[in-house]
C-alpha positions in Angstrom: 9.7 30.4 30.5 11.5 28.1 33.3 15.2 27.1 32.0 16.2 23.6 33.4 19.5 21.8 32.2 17.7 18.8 30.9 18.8 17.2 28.1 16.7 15.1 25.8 18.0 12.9 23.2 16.4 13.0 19.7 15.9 9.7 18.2 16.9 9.4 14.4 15.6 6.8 12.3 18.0 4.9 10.4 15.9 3.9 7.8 14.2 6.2 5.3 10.7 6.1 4.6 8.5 4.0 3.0 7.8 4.9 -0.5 4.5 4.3 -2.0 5.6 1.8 -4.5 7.7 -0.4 -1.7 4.0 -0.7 -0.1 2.0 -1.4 -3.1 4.7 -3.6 -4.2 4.8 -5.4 -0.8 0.8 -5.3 -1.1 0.2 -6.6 -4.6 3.4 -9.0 -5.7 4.6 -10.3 -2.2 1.8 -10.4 -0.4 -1.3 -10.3 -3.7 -4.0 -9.4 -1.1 -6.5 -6.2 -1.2 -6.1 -3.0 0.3 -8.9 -4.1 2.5 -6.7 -7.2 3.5 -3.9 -5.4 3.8 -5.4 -2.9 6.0 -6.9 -5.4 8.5 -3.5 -7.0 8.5 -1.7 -4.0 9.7 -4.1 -2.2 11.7 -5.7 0.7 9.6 -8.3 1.4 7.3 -8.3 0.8 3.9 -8.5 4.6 3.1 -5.2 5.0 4.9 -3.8 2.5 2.2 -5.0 4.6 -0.8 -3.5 7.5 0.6 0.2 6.1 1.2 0.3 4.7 -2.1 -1.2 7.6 -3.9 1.7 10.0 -2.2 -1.2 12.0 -0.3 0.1 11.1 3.0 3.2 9.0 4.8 2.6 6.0 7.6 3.3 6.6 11.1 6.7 5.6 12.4 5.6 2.6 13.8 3.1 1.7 10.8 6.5 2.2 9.0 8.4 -0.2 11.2 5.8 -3.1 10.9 5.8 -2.6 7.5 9.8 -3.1 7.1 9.2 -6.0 9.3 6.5 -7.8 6.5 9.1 -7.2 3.8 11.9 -8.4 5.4 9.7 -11.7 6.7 6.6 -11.7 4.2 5.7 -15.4 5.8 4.5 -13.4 8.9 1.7 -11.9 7.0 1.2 -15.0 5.2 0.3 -17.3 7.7 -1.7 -14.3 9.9 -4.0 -14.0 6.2 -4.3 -18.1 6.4 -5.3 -18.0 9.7 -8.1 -15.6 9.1 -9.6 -17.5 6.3 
């Protein structure tokens, strides 16, 4: 194996992840829209909803970070649903 003197960097998130009750919570009282709706919204299926808020699997980081972004500024997702009605 070839030995260089590069350096990399590792990123370290400052915030924790998701759990599955911030996303259903987010889903169901802040937003009150389907998993279906929920799932367009973001960019996934609705499977991958189930399976983040039954605890069988974790969002992506950047899945993560959008998601953040919607509780921080639920109006985002507000109008975007409007919009598609």
């Amino acid at each position: 194996m070839k030995k260089t003197k590069r350096r990399f960097k590792v990123c370290e998130w400052s915030q924790s992840s998701l759990t599955p009750s911030e996303i259903l919570t987010l889903r169901t009282k802040t937003l009150n829209v389907s998993q279906s709706i929920f799932a367009e919204l973001i960019g996934v299926s609705p499977r991958a909803i189930t399976s983040w808020e039954c605890s069988w699997r974790k969002p992506s980081v950047a899945v993560q970070k959008l998601i953040r972004q919607l509780q921080e500024n639920p109006q985002l997702a507000i109008n975007a649903i409007g919009e598609k009605k």
